[in-house]
Structure formats: C-alpha cells, structure tokens
Residue frames as a rotation matrix with the C-alpha (Angstrom) as fourth column:
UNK 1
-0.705 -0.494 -0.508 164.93
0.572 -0.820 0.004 45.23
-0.419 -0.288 0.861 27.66
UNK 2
-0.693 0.488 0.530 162.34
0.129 -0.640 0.757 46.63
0.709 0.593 0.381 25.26
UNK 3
0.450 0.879 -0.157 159.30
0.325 0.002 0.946 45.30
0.832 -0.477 -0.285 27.48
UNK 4
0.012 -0.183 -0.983 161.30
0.988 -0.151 0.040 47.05
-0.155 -0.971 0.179 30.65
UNK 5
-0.878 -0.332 -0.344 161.19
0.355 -0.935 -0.002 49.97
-0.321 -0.124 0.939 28.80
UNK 6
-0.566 0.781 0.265 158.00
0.218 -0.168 0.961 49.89
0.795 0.602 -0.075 28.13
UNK 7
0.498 0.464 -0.732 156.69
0.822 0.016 0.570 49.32
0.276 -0.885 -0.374 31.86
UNK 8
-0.365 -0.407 -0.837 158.98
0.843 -0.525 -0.113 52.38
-0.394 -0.748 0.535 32.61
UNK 9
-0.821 0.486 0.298 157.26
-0.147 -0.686 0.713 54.62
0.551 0.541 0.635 30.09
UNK 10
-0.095 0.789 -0.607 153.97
0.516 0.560 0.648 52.76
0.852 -0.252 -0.460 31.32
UNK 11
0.029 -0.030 -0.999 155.06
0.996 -0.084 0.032 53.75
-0.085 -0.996 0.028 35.46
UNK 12
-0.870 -0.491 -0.036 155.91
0.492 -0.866 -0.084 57.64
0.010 -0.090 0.996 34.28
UNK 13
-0.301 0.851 0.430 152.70
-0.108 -0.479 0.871 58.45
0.948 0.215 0.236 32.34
UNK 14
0.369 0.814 -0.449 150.98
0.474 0.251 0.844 56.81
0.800 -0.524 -0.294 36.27
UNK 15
-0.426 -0.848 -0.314 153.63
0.902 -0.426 -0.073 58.55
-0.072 -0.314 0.947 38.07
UNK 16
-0.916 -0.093 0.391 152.66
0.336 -0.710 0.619 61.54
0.220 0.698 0.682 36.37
UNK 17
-0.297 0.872 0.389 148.98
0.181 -0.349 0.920 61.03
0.938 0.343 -0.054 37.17
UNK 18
0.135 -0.217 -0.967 149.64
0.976 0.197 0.092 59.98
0.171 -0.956 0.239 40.83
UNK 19
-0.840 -0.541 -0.043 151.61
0.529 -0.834 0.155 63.25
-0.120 0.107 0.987 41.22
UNK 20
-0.647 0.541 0.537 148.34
0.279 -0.487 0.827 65.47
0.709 0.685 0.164 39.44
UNK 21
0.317 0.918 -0.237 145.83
0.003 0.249 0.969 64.10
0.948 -0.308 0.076 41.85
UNK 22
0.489 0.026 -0.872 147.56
0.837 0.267 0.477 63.88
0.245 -0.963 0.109 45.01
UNK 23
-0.410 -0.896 0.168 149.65
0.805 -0.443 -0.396 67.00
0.429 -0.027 0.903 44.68
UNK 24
-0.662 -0.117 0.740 147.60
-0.159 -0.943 -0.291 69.48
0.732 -0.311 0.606 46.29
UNK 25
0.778 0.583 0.235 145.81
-0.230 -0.083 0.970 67.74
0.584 -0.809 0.070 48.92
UNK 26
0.271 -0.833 -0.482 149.39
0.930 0.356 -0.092 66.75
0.249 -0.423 0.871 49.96
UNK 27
-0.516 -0.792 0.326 150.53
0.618 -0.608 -0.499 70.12
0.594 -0.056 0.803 50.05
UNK 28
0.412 0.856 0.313 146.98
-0.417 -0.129 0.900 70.94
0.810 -0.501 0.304 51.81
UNK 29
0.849 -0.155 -0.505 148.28
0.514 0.462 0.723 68.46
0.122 -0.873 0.472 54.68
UNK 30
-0.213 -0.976 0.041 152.10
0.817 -0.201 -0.540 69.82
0.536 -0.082 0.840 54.73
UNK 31
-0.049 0.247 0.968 150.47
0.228 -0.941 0.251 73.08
0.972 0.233 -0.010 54.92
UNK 32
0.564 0.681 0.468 148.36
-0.465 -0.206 0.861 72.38
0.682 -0.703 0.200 57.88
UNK 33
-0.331 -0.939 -0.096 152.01
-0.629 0.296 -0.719 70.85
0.703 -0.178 -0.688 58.99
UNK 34
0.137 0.058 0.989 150.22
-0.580 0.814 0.033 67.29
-0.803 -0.578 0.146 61.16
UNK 35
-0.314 -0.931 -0.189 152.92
-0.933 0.265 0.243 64.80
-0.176 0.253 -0.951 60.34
UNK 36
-0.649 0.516 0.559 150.32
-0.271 0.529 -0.804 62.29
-0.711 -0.673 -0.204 61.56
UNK 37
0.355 0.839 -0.412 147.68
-0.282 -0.324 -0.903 63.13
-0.891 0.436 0.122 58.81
UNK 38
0.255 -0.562 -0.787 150.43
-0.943 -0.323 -0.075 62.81
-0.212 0.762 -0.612 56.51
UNK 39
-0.789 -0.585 0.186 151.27
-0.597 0.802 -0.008 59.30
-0.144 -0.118 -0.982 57.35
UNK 40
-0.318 0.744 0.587 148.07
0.127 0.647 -0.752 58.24
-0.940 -0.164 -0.300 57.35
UNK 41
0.673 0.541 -0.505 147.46
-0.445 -0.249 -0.860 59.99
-0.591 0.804 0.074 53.81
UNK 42
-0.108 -0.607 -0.787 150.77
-0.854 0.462 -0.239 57.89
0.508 0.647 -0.569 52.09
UNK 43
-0.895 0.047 0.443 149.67
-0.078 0.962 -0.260 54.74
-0.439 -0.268 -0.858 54.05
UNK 44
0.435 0.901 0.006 145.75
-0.118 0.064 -0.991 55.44
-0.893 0.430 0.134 52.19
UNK 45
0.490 -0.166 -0.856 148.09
-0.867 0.011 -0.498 55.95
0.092 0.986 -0.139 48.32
UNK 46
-0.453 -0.832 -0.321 150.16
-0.890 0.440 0.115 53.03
0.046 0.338 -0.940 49.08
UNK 47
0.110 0.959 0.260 147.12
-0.676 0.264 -0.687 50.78
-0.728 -0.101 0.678 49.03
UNK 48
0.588 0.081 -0.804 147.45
-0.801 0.196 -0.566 50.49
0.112 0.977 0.181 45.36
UNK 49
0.797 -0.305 0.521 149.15
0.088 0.912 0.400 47.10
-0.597 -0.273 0.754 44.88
UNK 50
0.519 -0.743 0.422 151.61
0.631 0.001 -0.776 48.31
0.576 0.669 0.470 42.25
UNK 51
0.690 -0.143 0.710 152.35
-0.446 -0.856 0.261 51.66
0.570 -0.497 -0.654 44.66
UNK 52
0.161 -0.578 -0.800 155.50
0.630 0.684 -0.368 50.25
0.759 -0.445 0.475 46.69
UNK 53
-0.081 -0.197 -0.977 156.24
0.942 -0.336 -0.011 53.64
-0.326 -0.921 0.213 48.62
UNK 54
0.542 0.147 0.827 155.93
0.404 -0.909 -0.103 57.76
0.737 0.390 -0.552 48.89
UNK 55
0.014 -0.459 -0.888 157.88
0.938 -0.301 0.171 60.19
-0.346 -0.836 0.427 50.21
UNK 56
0.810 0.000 0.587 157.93
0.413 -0.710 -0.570 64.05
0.417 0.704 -0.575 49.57
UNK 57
-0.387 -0.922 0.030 160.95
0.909 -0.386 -0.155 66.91
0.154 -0.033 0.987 49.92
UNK 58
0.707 0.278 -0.650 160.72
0.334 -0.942 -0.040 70.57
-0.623 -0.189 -0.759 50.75
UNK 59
0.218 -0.901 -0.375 164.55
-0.974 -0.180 -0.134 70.95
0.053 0.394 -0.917 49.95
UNK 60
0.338 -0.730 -0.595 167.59
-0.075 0.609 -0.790 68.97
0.938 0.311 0.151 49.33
UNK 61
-0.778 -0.621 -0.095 169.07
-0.071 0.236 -0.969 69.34
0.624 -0.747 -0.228 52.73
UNK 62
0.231 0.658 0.717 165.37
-0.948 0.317 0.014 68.09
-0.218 -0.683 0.697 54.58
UNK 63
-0.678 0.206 0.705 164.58
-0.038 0.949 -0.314 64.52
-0.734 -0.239 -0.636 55.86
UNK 64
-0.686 0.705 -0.180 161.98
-0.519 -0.300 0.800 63.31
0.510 0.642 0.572 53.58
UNK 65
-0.491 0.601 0.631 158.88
-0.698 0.162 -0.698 62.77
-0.522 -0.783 0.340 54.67
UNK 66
-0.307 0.034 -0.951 157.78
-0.829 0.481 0.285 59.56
0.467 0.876 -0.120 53.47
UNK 67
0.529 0.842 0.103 155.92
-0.828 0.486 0.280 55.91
0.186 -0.234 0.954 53.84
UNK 68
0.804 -0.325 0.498 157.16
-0.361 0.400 0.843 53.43
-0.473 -0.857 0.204 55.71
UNK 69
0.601 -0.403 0.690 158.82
0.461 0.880 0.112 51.29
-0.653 0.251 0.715 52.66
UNK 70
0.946 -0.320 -0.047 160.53
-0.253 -0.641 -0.724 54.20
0.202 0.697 -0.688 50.90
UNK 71
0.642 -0.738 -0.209 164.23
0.748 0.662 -0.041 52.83
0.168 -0.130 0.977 51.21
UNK 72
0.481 -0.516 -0.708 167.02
0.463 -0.536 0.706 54.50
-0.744 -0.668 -0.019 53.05
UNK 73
-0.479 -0.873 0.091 169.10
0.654 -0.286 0.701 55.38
-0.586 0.395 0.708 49.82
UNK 74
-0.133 0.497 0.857 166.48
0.900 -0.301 0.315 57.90
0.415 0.814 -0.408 48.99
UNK 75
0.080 0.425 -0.902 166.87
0.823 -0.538 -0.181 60.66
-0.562 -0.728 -0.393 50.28
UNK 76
0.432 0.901 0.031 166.58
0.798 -0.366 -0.478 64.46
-0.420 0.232 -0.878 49.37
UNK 77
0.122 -0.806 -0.580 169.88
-0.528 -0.547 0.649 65.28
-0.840 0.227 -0.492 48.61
UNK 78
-0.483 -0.726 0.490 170.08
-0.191 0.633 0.750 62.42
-0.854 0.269 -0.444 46.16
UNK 79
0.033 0.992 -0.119 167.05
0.056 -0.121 -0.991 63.07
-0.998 0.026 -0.060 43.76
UNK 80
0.164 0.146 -0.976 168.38
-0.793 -0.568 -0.218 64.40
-0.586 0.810 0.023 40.82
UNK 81
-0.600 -0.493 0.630 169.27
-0.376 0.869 0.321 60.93
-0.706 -0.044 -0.707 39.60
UNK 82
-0.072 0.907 0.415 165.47
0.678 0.350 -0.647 60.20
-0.732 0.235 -0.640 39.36
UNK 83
0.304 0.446 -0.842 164.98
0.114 -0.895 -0.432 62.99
-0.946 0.035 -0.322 37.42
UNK 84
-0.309 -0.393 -0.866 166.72
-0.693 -0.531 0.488 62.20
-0.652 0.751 -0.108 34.44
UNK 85
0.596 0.598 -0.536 165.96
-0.786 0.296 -0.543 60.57
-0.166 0.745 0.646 31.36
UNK 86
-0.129 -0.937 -0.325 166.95
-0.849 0.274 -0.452 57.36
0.513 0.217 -0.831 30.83
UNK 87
0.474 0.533 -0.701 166.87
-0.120 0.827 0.549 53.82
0.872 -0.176 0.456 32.82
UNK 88
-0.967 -0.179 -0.181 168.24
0.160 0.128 -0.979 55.48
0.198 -0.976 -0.095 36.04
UNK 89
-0.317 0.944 0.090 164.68
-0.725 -0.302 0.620 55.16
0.612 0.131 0.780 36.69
UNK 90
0.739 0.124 -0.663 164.59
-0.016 0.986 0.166 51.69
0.674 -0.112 0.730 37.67
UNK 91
-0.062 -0.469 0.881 166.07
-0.966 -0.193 -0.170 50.73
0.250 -0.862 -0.441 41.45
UNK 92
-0.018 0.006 -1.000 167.08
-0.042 0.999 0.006 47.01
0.999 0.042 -0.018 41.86
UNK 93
-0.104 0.031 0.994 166.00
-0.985 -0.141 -0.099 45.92
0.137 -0.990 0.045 45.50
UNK 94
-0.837 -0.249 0.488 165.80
-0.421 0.862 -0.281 43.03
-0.351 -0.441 -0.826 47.39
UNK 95
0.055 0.995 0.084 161.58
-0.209 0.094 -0.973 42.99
-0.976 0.036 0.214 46.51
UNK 96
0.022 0.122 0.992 162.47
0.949 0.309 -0.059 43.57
-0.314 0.943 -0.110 42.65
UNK 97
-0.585 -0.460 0.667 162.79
0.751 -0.618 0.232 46.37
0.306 0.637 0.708 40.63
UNK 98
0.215 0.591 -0.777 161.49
0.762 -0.599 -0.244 49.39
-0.610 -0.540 -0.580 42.02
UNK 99
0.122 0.042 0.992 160.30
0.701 -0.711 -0.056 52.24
0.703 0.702 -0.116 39.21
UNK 100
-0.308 -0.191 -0.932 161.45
0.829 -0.535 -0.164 55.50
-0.467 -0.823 0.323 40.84
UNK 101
-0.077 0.309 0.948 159.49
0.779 -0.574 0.251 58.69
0.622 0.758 -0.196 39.95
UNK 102
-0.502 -0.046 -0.864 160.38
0.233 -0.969 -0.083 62.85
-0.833 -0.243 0.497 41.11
UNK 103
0.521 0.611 0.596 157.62
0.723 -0.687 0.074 65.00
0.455 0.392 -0.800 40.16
UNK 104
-0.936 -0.031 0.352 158.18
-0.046 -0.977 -0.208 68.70
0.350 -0.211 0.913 41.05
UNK 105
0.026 0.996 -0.089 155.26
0.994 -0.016 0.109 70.06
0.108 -0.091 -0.990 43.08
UNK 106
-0.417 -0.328 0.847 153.54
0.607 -0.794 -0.009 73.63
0.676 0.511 0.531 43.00
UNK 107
0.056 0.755 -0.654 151.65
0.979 -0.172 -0.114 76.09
-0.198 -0.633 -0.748 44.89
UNK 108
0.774 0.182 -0.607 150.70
0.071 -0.977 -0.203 79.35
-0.630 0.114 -0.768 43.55
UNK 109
0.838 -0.538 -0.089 153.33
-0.255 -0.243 -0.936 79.01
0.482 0.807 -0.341 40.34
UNK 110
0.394 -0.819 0.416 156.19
-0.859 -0.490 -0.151 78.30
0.327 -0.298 -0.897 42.79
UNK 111
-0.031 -0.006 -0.999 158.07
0.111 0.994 -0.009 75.15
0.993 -0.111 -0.031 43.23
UNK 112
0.495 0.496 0.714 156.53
-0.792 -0.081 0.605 73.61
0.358 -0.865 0.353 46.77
UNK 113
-0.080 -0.355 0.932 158.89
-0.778 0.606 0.164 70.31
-0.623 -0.712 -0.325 46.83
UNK 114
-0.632 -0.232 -0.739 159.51
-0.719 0.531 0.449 66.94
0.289 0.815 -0.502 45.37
UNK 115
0.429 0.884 0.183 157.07
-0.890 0.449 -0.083 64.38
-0.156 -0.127 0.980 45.31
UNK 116
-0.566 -0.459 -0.685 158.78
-0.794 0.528 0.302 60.79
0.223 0.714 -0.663 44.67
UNK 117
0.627 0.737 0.253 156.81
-0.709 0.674 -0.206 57.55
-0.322 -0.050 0.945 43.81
UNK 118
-0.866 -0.488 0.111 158.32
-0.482 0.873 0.072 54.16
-0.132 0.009 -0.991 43.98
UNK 119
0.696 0.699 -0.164 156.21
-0.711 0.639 -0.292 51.11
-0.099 0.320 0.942 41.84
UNK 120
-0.142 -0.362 0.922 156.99
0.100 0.921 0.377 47.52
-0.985 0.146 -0.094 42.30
UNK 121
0.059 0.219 -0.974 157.83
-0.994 -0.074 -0.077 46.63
-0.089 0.973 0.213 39.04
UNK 122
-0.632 -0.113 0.767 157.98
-0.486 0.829 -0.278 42.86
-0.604 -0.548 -0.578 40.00
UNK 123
-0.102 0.984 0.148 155.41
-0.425 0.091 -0.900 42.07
-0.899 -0.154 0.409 37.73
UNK 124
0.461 -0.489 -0.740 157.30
-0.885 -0.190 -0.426 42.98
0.068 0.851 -0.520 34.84
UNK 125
-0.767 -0.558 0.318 159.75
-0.615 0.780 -0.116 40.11
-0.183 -0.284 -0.941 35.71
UNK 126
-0.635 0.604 0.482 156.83
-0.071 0.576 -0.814 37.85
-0.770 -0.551 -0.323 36.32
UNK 127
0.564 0.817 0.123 155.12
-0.032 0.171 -0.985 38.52
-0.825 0.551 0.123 33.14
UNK 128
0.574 0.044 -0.818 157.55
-0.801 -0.179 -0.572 38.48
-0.172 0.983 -0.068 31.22
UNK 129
-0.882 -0.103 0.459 158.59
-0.193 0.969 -0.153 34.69
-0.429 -0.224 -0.875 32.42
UNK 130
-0.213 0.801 0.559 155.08
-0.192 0.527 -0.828 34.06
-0.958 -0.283 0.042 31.51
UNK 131
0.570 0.065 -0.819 155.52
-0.726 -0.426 -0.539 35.83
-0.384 0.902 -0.196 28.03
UNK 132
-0.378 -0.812 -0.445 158.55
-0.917 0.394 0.059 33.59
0.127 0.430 -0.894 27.37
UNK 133
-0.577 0.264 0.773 156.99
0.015 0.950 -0.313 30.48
-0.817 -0.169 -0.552 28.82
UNK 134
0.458 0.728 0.510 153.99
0.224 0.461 -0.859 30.57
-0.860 0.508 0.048 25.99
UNK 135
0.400 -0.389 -0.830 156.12
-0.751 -0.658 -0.054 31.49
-0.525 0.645 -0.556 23.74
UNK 136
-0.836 -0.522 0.169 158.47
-0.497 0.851 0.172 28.37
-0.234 0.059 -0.970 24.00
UNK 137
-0.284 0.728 0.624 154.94
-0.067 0.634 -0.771 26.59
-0.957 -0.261 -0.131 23.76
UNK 138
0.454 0.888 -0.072 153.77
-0.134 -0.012 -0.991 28.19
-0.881 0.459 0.114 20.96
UNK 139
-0.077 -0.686 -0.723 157.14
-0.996 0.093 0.018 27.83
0.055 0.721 -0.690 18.93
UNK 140
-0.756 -0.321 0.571 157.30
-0.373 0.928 0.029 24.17
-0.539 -0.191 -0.821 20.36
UNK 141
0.022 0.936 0.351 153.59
0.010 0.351 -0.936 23.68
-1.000 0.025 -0.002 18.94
UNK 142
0.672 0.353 -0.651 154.04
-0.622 -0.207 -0.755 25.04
-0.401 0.913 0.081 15.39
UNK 143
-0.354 -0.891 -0.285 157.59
-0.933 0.356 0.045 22.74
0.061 0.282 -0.957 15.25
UNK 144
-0.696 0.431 0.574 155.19
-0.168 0.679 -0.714 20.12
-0.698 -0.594 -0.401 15.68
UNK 145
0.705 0.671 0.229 152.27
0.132 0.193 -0.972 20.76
-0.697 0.716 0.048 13.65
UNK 146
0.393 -0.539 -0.745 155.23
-0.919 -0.264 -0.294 21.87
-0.039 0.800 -0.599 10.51
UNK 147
-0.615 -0.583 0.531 157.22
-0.501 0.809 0.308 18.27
-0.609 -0.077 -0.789 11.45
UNK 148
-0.189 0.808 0.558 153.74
0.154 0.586 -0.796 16.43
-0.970 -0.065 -0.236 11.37
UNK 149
0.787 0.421 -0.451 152.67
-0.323 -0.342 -0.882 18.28
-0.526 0.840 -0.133 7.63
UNK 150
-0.102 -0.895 -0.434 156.37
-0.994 0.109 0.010 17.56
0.038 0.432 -0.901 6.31
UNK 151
-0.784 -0.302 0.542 155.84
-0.392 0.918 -0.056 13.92
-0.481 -0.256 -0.838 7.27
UNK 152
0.153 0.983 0.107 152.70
-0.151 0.130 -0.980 13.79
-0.977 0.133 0.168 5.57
UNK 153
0.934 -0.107 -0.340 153.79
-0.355 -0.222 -0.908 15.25
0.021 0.969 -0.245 2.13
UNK 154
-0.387 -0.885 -0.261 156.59
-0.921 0.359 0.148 13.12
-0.037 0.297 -0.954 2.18
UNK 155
-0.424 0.429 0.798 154.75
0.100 0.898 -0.429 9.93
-0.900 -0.102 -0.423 3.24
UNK 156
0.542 0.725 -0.425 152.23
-0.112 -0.438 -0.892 11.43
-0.833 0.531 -0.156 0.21
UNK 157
0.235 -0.743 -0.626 155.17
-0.959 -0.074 -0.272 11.97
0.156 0.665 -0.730 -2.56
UNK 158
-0.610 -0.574 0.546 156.38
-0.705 0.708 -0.044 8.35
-0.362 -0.412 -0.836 -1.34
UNK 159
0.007 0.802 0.597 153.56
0.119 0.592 -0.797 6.37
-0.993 0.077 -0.091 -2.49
UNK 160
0.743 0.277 -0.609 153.33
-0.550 -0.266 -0.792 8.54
-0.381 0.923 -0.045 -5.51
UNK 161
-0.022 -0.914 -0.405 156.90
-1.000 0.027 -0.007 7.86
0.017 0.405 -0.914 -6.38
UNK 162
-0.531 -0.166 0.831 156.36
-0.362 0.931 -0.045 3.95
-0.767 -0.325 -0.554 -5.37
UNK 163
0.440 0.833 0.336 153.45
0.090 0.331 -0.939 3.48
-0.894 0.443 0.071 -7.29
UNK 164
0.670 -0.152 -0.726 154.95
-0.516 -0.799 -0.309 5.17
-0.533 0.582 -0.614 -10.17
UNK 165
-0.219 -0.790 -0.573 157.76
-0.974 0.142 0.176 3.09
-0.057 0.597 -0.800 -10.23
UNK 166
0.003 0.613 0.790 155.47
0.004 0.790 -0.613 -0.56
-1.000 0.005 0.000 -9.67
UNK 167
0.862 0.258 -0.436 153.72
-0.425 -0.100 -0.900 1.05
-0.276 0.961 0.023 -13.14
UNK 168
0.319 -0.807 -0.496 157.43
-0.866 -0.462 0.194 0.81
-0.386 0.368 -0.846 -14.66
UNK 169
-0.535 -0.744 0.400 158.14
-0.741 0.641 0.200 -2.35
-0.405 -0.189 -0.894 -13.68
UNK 170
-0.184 0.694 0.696 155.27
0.181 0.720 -0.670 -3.91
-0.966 0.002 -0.258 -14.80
UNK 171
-0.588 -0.367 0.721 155.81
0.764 0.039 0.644 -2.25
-0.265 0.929 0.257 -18.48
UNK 172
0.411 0.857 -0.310 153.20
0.751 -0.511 -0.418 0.52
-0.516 -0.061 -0.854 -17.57
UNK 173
-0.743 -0.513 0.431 154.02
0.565 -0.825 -0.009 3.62
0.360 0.237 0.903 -19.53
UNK 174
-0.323 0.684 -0.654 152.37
0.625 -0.365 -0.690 6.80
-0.711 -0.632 -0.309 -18.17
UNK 175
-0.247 0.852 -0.461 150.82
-0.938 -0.330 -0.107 8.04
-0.243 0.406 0.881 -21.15
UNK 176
-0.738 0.074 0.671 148.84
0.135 0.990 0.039 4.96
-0.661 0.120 -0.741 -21.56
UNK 177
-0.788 0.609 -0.085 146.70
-0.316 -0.283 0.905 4.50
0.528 0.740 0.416 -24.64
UNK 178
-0.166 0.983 -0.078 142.35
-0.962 -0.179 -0.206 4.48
-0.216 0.041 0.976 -24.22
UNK 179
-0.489 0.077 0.869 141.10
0.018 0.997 -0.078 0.64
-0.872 -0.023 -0.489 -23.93
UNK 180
0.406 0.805 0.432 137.83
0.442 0.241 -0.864 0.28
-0.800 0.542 -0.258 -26.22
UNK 181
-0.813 -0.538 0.222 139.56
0.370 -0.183 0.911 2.64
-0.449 0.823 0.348 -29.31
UNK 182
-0.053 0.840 -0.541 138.06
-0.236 -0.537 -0.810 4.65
-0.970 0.084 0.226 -31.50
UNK 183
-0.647 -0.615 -0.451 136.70
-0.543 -0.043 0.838 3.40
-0.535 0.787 -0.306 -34.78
C-alpha cells in the first residue's frame, strides 16, 4: 500500500505535467473544432507506454471526447470522483490498475473543460513482485551466511571447550607453571 501510494503521487505530479504541456494545443484543436485532428492528437500522447488513455470534457452533460481505450465508465457526468483526494484515484480494470487523473483546463482565466489522463499502473504490480522476490532472496541469503557464522563459532567454542577439558583430564591445570625456572 505505501509503494501504491507512492506511484499515485508519482502519476499526479506526470498527470500534472501532461495536462501543462498539452493543454493549450488541445484547446487550439477543440477550438478549430476537427474531431479528426483531435483523434489523431490523443492517438500521438498515448504513445507513451505508461499513457493508457485521454479524453477531455466541455461540461458534465457532453460525450467526452476521448482515445480509443478510455473506458466506458468514464464519462463527464462522473468526474468528480477523480478529483478528490485520496485513493479514488486508482481504477481496477481488466489490464490492471489504471491511475485516473482530472485536470481543469483554461483559456483566457476561464475554465475551458476537463482534461482526464488514465496511466497503466501495471508496473507497479510487476515491480513490486520483483521487489518482494529479491527481497525473499536477500533475507534467504543473510539466514544463510548468519546460520553458516553461528556454526562456525560454535564449531570454534567446541574445540576450545574440548581441548580444555583433555587439559583436565590429563592433570593439566590452566595456570601452568614456566618449565626451565628461574634461579
């Protein structure tokens, strides 16, 4: 859950830039109102391999206009969802999690429509199997090299303790006196 909220922070801030950069030649095409131009400009942003779909609003009660893969339960009455804070962000599909992002767009100071961006978030999923997989490795490794040291310094302490007790038996004391004397 943390690392899903991280990729959704992660998808706003690009969301956010997406939105910046595309918001006023989009509203440049709307303007010049060929529907045509339009499709072809959200089939050029959905390139991006993370980009799953675009679609924009005028109003609530319009069709949105939008790229092919933008899923039927989006539409332009239903927006305000996206729009809040929180992890209604995230849209569970058949593909994988789809990050859902409503910008506001302007023109001249005045709101011009909604912009919404949809990122696979598949990856997330996918890396963070991968995260968990070296994990398990690297825990399995260090339970391993820690067993392997423990078996040592016992094996080590064993000997000592054998030897130790040989000495005993054999009448050794362990402060033993200096052969040759002094004198």
């Amino acid at each position: 859950q943390l690392t899903m909220r991280w990729f959704v922070r992660d998808m706003d801030i690009r969301s956010a830039l997406i939105a910046n950069t595309i918001g006023e030649p989009l509203l440049e095409q709307i303007a010049a109102g060929s529907k045509t131009k339009i499709a072809n400009f959200f089939v050029k942003i959905t390139q991006d391999e993370r980009l799953y779909a675009v679609g924009y609003c005028a109003s609530p009660q319009s069709a949105p206009l939008a790229s092919k893969l933008l899923p039927s339960d989006i539409r332009c009455d239903n927006l305000a969802r996206f729009e809040t804070a929180g992890d209604h962000h995230v849209l569970r599909s058949a593909s994988g999690p789809l990050h859902v992002a409503v910008k506001e767009l302007e023109s001249n100071g005045t709101a011009a429509g909604k912009l919404v961006l949809m990122h696979d978030m598949s990856f997330v999923e996918r890396r963070s199997a991968e995260t968990r997989r070296y994990l398990f490795f690297f825990f399995a490794g260090l339970a391993v090299v820690v067993s392997l040291i423990t078996v040592l310094i016992a094996q080590l302490s064993w000997r000592g303790w054998v030897q130790g007790m040989r000495a005993l038996l054999r009448g050794e004391t362990m402060s033993r006196q200096p052969q040759g004397g002094m004198g």
